[in-house]
C-alpha positions in Angstrom: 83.9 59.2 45.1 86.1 60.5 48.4 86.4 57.8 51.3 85.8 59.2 54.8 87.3 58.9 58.0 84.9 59.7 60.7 86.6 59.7 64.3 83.9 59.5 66.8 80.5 57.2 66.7 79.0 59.6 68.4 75.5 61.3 67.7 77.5 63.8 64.8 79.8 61.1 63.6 77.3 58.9 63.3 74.4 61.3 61.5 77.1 62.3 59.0 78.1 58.6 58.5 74.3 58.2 57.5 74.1 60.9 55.5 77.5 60.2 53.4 76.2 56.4 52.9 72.8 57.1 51.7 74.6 58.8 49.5 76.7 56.1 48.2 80.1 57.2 49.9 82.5 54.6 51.5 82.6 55.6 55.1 84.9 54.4 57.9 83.7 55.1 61.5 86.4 54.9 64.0 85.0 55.1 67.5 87.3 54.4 71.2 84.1 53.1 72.8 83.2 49.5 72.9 79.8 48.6 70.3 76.5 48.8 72.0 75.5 45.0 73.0 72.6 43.0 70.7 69.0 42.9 71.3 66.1 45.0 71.5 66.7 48.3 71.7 65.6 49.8 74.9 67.6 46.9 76.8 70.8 47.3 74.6 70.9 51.2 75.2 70.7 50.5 78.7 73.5 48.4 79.4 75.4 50.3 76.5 79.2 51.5 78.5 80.1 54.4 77.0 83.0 56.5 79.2 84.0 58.4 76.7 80.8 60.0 76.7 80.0 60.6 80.0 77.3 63.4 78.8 75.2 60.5 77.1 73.8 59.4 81.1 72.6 63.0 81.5 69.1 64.9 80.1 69.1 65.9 76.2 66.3 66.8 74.3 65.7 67.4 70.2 64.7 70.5 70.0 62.4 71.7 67.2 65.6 72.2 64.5 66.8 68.5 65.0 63.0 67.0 64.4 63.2 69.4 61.1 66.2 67.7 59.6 65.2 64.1 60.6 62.1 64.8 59.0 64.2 66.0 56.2 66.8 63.8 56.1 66.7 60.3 57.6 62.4 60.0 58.4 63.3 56.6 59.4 65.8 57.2 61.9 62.8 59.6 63.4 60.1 56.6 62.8 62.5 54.0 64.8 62.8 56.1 67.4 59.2 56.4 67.5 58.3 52.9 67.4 60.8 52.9 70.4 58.7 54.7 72.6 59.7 58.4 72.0 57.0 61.0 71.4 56.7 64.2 69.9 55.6 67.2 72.0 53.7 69.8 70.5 54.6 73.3 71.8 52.2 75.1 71.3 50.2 73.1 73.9 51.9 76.4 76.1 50.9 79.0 73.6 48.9 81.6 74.6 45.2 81.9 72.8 45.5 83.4 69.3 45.4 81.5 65.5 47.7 79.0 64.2 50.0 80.1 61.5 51.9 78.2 59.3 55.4 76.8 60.7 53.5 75.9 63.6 53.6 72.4 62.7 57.2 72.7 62.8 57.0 73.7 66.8 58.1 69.8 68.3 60.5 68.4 70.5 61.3 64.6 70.1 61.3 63.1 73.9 63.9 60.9 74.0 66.8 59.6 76.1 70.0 60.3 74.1 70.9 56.7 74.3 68.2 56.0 72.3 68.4 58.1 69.8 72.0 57.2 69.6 71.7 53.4 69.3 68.9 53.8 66.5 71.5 56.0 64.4 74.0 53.5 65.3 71.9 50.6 63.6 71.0 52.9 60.8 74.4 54.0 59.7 75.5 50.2 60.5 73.2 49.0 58.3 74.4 50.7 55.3 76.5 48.5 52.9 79.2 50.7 52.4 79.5 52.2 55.7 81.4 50.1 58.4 82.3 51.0 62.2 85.2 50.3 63.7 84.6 50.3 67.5 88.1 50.2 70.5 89.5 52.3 67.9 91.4 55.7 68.5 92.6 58.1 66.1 96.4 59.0 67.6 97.5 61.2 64.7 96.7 62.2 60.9 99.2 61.7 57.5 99.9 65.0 55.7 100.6 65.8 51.9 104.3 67.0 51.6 102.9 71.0 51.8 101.7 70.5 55.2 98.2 72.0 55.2 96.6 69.1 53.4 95.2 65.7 55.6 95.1 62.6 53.9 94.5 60.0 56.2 95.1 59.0 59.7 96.8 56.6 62.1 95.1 54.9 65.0 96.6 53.9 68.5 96.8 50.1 67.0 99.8 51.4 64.4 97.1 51.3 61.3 97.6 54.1 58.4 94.6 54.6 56.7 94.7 56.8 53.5 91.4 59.0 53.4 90.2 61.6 50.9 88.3 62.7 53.3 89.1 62.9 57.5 86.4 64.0 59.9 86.6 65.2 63.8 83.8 63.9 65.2 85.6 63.2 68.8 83.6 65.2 71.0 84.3 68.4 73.2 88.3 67.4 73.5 88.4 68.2 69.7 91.3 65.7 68.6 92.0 66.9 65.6 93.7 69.5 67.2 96.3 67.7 69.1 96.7 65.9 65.4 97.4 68.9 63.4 99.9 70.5 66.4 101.8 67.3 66.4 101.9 67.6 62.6 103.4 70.6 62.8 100.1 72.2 61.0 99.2 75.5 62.6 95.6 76.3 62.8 93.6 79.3 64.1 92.8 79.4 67.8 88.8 78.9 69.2 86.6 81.2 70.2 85.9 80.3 73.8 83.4 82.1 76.7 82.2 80.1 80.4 79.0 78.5 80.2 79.6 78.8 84.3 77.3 76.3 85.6 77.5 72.9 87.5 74.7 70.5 86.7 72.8 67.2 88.8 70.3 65.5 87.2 68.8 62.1 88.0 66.5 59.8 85.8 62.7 58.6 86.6 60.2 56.1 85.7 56.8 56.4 85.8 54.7 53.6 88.2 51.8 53.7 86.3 52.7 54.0 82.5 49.0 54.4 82.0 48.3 57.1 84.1 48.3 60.7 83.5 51.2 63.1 84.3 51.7 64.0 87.5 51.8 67.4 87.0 51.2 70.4 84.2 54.5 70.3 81.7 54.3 74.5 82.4 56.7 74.5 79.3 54.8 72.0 76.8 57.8 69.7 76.4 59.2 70.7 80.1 58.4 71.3 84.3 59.9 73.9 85.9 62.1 76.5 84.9 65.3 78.6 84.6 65.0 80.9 87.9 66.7 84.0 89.7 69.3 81.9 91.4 69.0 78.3 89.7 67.5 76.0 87.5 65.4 73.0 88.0 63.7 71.3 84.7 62.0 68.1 84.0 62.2 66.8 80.6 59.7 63.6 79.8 61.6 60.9 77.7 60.8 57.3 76.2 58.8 55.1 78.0 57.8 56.9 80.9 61.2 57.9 81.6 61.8 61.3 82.8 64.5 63.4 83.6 64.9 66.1 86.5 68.2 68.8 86.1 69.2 71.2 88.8 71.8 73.8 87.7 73.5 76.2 90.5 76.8 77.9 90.1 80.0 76.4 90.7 81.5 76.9 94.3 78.2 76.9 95.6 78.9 74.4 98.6 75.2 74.1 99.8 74.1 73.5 96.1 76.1 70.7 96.1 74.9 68.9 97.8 72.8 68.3 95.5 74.4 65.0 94.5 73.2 63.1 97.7 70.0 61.7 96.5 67.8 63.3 99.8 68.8 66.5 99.3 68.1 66.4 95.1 64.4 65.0 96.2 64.2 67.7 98.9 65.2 70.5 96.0 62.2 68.5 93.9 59.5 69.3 96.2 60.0 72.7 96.5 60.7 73.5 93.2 57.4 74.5 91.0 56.0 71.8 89.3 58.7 69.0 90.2 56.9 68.2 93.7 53.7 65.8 92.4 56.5 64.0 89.8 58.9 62.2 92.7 56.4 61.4 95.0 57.3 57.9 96.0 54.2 56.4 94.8 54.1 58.3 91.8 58.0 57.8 90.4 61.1 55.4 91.3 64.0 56.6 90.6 66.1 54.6 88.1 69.9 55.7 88.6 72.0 57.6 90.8 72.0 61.5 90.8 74.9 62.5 88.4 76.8 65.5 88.7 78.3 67.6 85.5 80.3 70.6 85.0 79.2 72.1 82.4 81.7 72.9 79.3 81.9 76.1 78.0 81.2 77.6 74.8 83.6 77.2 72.0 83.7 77.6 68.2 86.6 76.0 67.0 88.8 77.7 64.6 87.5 81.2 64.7 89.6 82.9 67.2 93.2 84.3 67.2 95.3 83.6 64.4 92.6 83.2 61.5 93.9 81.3 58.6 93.0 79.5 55.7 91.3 75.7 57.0 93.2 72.8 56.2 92.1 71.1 53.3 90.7 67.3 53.8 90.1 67.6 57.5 86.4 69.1 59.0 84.9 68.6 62.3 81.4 68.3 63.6 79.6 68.1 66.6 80.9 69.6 69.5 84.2 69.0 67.8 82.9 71.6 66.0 80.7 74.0 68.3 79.6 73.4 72.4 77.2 75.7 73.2 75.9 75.8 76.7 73.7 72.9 77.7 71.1 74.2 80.0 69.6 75.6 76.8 69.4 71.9 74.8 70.3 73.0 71.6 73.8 70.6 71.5 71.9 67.1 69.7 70.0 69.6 67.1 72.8 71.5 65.8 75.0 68.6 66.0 72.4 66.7 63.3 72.0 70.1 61.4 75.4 70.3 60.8 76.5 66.9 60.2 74.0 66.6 57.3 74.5 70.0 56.4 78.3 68.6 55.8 77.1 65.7 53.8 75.4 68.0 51.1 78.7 70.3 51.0 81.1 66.7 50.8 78.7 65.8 48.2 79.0 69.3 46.1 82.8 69.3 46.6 83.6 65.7 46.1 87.3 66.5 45.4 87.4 67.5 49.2 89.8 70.4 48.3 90.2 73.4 49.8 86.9 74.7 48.4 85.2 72.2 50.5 86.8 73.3 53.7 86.0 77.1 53.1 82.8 76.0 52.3 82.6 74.3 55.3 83.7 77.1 57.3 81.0 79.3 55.6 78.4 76.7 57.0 79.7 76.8 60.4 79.8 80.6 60.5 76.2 80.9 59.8 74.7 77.5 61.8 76.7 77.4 64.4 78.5 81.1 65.3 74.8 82.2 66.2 74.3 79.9 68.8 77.7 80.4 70.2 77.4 83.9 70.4 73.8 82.7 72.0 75.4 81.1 74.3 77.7 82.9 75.8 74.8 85.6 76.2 73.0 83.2 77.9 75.4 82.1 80.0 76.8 85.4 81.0 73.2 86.7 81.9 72.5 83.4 84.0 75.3 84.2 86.0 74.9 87.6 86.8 71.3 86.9 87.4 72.4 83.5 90.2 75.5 85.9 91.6 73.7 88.7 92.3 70.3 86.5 93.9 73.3 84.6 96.1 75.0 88.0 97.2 78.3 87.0 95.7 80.5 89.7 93.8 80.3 90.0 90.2 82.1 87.6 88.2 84.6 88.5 85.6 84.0 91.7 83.2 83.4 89.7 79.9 84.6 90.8 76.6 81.5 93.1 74.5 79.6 90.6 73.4 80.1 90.3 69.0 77.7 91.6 66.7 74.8 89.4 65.4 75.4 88.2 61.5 72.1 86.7 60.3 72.3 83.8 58.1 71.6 84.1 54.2 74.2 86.7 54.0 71.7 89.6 55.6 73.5 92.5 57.3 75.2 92.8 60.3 73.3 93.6 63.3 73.9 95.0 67.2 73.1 92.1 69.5 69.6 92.8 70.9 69.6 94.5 74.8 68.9 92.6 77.8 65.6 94.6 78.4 64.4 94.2 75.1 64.9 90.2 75.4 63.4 90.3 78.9 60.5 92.4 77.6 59.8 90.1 75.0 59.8 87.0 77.6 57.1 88.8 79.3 55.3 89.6 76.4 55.5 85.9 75.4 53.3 84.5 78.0 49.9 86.2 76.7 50.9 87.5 73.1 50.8 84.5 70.8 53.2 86.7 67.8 55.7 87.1 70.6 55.5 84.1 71.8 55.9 82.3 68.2 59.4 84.2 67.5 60.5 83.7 71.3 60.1 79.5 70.9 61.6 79.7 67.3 64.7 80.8 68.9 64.8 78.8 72.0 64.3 75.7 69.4 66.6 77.1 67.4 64.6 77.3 64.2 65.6 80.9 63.8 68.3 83.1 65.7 67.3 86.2 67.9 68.4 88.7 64.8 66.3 87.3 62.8 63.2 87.2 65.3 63.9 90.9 66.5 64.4 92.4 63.5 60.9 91.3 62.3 58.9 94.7 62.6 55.9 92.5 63.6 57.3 91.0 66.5 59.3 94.2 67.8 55.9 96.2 67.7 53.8 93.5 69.7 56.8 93.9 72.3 56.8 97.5 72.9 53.0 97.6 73.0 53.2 94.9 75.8 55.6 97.0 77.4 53.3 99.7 78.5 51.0 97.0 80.0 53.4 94.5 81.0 52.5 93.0 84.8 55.0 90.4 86.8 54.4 87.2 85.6 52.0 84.9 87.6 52.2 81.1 88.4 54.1 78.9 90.9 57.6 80.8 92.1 60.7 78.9 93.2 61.5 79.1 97.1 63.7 82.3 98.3 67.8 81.1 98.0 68.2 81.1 101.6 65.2 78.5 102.0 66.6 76.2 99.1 70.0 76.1 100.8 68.5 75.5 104.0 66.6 72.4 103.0 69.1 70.9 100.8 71.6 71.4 103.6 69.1 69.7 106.3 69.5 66.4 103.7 72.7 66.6 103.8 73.3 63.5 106.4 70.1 61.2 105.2 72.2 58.8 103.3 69.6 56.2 103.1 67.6 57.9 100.3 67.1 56.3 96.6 
């Protein structure tokens, strides 16, 4: 049976280092971050350091696809994380009035902090007898068979060769393995890359009265707030009456920056629809400084210029593998779909030739190019959207957006036009069918071909065309008035 290499402890490194030693593999996790301290768990994911993932002290959420395969594939990782304090939200608690169908069981979110969920998978995978983690450890370089294109082992940053039938890039967005296989003299194809174009501030919460009810209506089931005309402002409930509150505004938006002082975030809060009731100061204490993030772009590594043939012994995972923009929360799911979607392909190919890594490639064309190409819709349309609502110029012309390849080998579609999508989002809020197919995509239990070429679904959207009315609820203050009161903040240090 093939050792592995895993490089990166991460949420994807360590899901496919569970999956590999439930399976009997021998596993090797080699991680540059320090081991998360002893003790319970809430209070060891707490003072857990972890700079090389700086993404880990922002919002996440498990969307409907990641509480599918830890159903599927580790129920006790899900059932820690439970008795931790997470909770599972049931989506259709926003549905509009109709009869339940079956997959609607399937239509969860797991509220959890990422450290969390992190630190349980940690313990999990730890807890395996043939799977061992090697923490202050960095993977400098691989070891190559004498043709080049094969990997078959690595070297760390302490001088240690380590022969492996099997070496995996779980190191995150900076994608290591490529630096190793350029310094190897390996070529490799180039990534498919488009701007997720967004700059992000979020800040965490605790609840004063854990006994209490919410503050205010979760408008999205799992969610408060919403994606608007020119930004973004979400709250996402957690563990433990933790919650989460997320701004996003285009980069180079100076009055949206300020954002980052803690007064003007709380000043954003109370004007946004249905954040206000959440930070009132007897209602919610603030438990950490606001952070900001620029957001990464989209990239599917290894699918761009130059195609080739993969290198044999070497995969990647994660966001090694795939980043797709995060204001949509889809990074934690596809990252556990695909590291034990791996596992099952390591498992059918234990030779880990170049069968496996084609096969592997096959998997990441139909789980994760989807999303991509999902995201750089998403992200495009965003920013046209904000631009245009702030009177700036239109960005960059971007490249025609790549035809939509459903998975199970079905035919090649046209990616589905903006008015169509933004008919169907109407539709969604009193049409139950619509509103079914439009939550399986955002929770990425099925992609947008296969949703809109469902005859059902495409019907129930043209007939709520012809009666379609603007949408009604709360609406998010006018761009100059958001500027204005963020910017009035400004000098009130004294804050949180």
């Amino acid at each position: 049976m093939t050792s592995t290499v895993i490089a990166g402890g991460g949420t994807a490194g360590l899901a496919l280092a569970l999956a590999l030693g439930a399976r009997g593999h021998r596993v090797r996790v080699l991680e540059r971050g320090g081991p998360p301290p002893q003790g319970p768990v809430l209070q060891s994911a707490g003072r857990w350091e972890r700079p090389g993932v700086p993404q880990a002290g922002h919002d996440h959420i498990l969307n409907a696809l990641g509480v599918r395969v830890l159903r599927t594939h580790a129920p006790a990782v899900l059932d820690a994380a439970l008795a931790e304090g997470a909770r599972l939200a049931d989506l259709t608690a926003a549905a509009p009035p109709g009869p339940a169908e079956p997959g609607d069981e399937d239509l969860v979110t797991l509220l959890v902090r990422r450290s969390v969920l992190d630190l349980v998978l940690h313990r999990a995978a730890s807890a395996l007898p043939r799977v061992s983690v090697s923490h202050r450890t960095t993977v400098r370089g691989v070891l190559t068979a004498p043709t080049g294109r094969r990997v078959t082992g690595v070297v760390t940053d302490g001088g240690e060769r380590i022969p492996a039938g099997l070496v995996v890039d779980a190191s995150g967005r900076r994608a290591a393995s490529r630096s190793w296989l350029a310094a190897a003299g390996v070529p490799e194809a180039g990534d498919l890359t488009g701007p997720s174009r967004l700059h992000a501030f979020g800040r965490f919460y605790r609840l004063r009265d854990p006994d209490g009810p919410p503050p205010g209506p979760l408008n999205r089931a799992n969610a408060a707030g919403g994606i608007w005309d020119h930004y973004s402002a979400v709250l996402h409930p957690a563990d433990n009456e933790v919650f989460a509150i997320t701004f996003g505004a285009l980069p180079g938006d100076r009055a949206m920056a300020a954002l980052r002082t803690p007064a003007a975030f709380t000043a954003a809060c109370r004007l946004s629809p249905y954040l206000a009731a959440w930070v009132d100061e007897g209602t919610a204490r603030p438990i950490g400084p606001v952070r900001a993030i620029a957001m990464p772009p989209n990239v599917l590594r290894g699918a761009g210029p130059g195609l080739r043939a993969p290198v044999a012994g070497l995969l990647r995972t994660g966001d090694a593998a795939c980043v797709t923009d995060p204001m949509f929360g889809r990074g934690l799911s596809l990252a556990l779909a695909h590291a034990f979607g791996l596992a099952e392909l390591i498992g059918e190919h234990p030779a880990a030739d170049e069968r496996l890594a084609l096969a592997a490639a096959d998997l990441a064309d139909r789980l994760l190019r989807p999303w991509y190409e999902e995201g750089v819709r998403d992200s495009r349309s965003r920013a046209e959207r904000w631009r245009a609502a702030a009177g700036a110029p239109p960005g960059p012309g971007p490249a025609a957006p790549a035809p939509l390849v459903p998975p199970e080998g079905g035919p090649t579609v046209a990616p589905v036009p903006g008015p169509v999508r933004t008919a169907a989002l109407a539709a969604a809020a009193a049409d139950r069918t619509v509103w079914r197919g439009i939550t399986r995509i955002g929770t990425s239990l099925a992609t947008p071909a296969e949703v809109f070429a469902d005859p059902v679904f495409t019907a129930r959207v043209r007939a709520a065309r012809a009666g379609a009315r603007a949408p009604g609820g709360p609406r998010p203050p006018a761009y100059a008035a958001l500027r204005g009161a963020i910017t009035a903040r400004v000098p009130d240090r004294k804050e949180g």
